[in-house]
Every structure is written in C-alpha cells, then in structure tokens.
C-alpha positions as MATLAB code, in Angstrom:
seq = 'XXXXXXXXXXXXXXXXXXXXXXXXXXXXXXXXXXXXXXXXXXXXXXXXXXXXXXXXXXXXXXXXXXXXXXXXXXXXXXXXXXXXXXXXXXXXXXXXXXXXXXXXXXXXXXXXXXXXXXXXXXXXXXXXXXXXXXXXXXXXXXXXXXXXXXXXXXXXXXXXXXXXXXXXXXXXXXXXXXXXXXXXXXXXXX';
ca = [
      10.821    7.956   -7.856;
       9.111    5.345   -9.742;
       9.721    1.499   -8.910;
      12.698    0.517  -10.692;
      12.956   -1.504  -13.499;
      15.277   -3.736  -11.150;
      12.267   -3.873   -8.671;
       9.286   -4.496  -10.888;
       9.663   -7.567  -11.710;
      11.171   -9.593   -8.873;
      11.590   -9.198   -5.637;
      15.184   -9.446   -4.017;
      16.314  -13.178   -3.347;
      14.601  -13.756   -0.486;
      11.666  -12.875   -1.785;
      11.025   -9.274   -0.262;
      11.771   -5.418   -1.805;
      15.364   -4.539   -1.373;
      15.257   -1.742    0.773;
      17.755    0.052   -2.112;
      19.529   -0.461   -5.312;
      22.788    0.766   -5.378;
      23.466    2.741   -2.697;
      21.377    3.964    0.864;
      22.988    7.439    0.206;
      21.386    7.878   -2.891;
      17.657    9.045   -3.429;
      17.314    8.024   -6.807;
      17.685    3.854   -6.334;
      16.104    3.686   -2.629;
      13.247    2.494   -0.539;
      10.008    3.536   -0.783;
       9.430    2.957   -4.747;
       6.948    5.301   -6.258;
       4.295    3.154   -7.985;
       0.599    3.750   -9.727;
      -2.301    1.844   -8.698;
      -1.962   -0.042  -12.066;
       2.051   -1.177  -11.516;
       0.655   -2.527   -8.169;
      -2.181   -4.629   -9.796;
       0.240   -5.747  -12.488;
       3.065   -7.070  -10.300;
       0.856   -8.256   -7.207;
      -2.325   -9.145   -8.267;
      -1.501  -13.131   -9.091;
      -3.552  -15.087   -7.274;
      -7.532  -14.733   -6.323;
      -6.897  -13.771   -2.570;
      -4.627  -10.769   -4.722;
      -6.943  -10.103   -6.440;
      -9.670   -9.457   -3.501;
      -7.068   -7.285   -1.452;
      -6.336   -4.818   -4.233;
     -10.589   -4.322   -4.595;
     -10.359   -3.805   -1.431;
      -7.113   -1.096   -1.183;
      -8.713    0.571   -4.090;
     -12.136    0.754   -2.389;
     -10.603    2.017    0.793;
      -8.912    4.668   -1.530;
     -12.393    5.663   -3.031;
     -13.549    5.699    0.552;
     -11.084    7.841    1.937;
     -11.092   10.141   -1.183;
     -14.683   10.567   -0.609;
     -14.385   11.723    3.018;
     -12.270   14.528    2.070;
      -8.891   13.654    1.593;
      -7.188   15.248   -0.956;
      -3.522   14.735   -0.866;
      -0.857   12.709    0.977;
       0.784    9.309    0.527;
       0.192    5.710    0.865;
       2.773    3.648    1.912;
       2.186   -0.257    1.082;
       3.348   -3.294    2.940;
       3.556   -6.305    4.834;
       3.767  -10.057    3.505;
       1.355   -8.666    0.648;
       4.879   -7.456   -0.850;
       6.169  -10.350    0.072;
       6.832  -13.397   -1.854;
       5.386  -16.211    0.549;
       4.352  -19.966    0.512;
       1.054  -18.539    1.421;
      -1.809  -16.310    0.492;
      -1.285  -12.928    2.352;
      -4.495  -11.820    4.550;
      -4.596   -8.627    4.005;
      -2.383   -5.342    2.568;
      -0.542   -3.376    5.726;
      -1.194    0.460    4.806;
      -0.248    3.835    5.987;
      -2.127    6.412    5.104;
      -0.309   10.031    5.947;
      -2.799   13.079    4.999;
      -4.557   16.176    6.682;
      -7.033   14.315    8.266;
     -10.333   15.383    7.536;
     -11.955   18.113    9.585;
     -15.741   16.677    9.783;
     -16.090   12.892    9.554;
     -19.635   11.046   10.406;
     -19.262    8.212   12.892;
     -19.552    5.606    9.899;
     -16.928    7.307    8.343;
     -14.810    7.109   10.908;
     -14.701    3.251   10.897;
     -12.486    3.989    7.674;
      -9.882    5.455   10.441;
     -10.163    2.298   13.131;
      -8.089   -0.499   11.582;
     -10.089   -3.294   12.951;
     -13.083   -2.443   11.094;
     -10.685   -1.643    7.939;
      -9.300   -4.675    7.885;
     -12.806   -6.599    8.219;
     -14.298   -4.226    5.202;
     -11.423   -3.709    2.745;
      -8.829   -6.672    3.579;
      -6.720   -3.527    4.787;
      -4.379   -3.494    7.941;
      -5.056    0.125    7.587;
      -3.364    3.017    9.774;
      -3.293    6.665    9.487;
      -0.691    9.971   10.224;
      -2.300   12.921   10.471;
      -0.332   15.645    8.073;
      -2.679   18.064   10.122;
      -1.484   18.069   13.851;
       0.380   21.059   15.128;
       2.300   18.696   17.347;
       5.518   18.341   15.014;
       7.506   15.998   17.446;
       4.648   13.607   17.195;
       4.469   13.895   13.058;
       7.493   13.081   13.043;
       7.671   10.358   15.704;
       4.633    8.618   13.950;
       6.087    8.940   10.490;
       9.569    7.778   12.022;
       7.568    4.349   13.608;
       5.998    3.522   10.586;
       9.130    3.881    8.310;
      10.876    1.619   10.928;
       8.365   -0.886   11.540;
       7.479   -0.870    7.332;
      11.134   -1.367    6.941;
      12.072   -4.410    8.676;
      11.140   -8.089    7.838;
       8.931   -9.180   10.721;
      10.646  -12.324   11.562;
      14.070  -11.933   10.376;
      14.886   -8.386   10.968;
      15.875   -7.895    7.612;
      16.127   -4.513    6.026;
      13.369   -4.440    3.198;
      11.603   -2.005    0.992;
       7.971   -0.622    0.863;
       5.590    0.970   -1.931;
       4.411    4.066   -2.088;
       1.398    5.191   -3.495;
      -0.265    9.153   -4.018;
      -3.395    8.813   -2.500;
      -5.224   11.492   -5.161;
      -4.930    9.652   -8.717;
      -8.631    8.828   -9.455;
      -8.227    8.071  -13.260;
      -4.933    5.658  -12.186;
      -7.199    4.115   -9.406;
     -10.397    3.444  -12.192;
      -7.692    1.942  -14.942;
      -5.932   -0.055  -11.651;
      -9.686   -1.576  -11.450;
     -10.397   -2.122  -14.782;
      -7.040   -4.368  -15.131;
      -7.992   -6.212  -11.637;
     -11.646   -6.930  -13.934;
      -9.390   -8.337  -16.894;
      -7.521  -10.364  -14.564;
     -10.141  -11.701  -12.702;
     -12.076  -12.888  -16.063;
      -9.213  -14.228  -17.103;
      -8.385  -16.346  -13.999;
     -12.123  -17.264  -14.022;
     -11.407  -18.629  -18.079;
      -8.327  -20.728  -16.802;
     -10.502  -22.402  -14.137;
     -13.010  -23.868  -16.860;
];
C-alpha cells in the first residue's frame, strides 16, 4: 500500500511513523508504508546530511541491482525516519531478496554492514529469500519486523518504509530530485 496521505507529510506527534492509521487489523492503513524512491527523497531529504544518505541508499540500490538482485523488498528505518534534534548518521536497511548465487569478494562487502555503512551511509542488513531453511526465513524476517518496529529508547510502537528494490527508472528520477535539491540548498547558502 502506498504511504498514506496521513503519513506523508508528518510524522505522528512524537515525531516517528505511526505504526497504523486506523486500525492494526486492517491491511489497508498499517505499518510498513509502500513508498517510491522519489516520495522518500521528497519527504526526507531536508537537510545536507539527508541529502548524502539518500546518494548513498540509492547507490547501494544500484550496487545491489548490479550484483544480481532482481526482486525483493527494502524495508527503511531507524532515526533517519525519525524526526530528531539531530542529523541522523546513517539510513537502517533491510534488504530481503534471493541472494545472489556468485558474488566476487568486493561484492560481497555490499553484504557486511560495516563496510556498508562506511561506503553508502547505510546500516545495511540482508534476508536471504533463497534459503531452504523456512524456520530461519521466517525467524529473520520476524527479528527485523520487531526490532524495525519499536522506538529504540522508548519502546514505542512505530512504523517503517518499504521500498521494491527493482524500480530503476523511480531510483534515476529519486536522483535527479536529490540533484535539484542539492542545487537548490547550495543557492540558499549564497
């Protein structure tokens, strides 16, 4: 379902996704809102530091789409959703594809999270759509939800974002409006 008019523009009153609209029994108003590269830029890229995390989601996208993935989900997070009294570090993401079958060992680094978050400003982990070992799927996807859910400090049920991982034309228009913003925020500093 795509982010809700209700969501787009605001967070909830503390400052984080509500984790639904109306009601947790129904799918249509409820945690995690479908959203296009482009609706992420245009409601999260507001600052610089924005700015450089979303080049750096969308490059890890590229990246990943360039190893082989072709399908699965992103699911978007962390005090990057957040509203905060600070800059966020980085964007928390879950990626949940087949995992490729043949990676080289520099592609690979796009799987450790360390070396993710040093090259694309991305707290970036990965579910493997392409184990046999069910119980584990759906343990991993079960932690993720969880952990994604929850307000670190306060507990607090929030929601999440969730992104296809296959739109390349979304991803290039996503860019060009990070380009436009980034010229403009360069104007407003003269």
């Amino acid at each position: 379902m795509p982010i809700p008019k209700e969501v787009r523009g605001r967070s909830g009153r503390d400052g984080i996704l509500p984790p639904f609209l109306k009601s947790p029994t129904r799918r249509d108003g409820i945690s995690p809102y479908l959203a296009t590269p482009t609706e992420l830029v245009e409601r999260y890229a507001t600052s610089n530091q924005r700015i450089r995390i979303l080049e750096g989601l969308l490059a890890y996208r590229v990246e990943l789409r360039r190893v082989g993935l072709s399908s699965g989900i992103q699911w978007i997070d962390g005090s990057f959703v957040e509203k905060l009294d600070r800059e966020p570090n980085d964007v928390d993401v879950v990626t949940i594809a087949p995992l490729p079958t043949a990676c080289s060992p520099a592609d690979e680094a796009l799987f450790d999270a360390e070396k993710a978050r040093s090259r694309f400003l991305c707290d970036a982990w990965f579910v493997d759509l392409s184990t046999v070992d069910l119980a584990g799927l759906v343990s991993d996807v079960t932690y993720w939800f969880g952990l994604f859910s929850h307000q670190k400090q306060s507990r607090q049920w929030k929601g999440m974002i969730q992104l296809e991982l296959v739109t390349t034309d979304a991803d290039a228009e996503a860019n060009a409006r990070l380009a436009i913003l980034k010229e403009r925020g360069h104007e407003r500093r003269r």
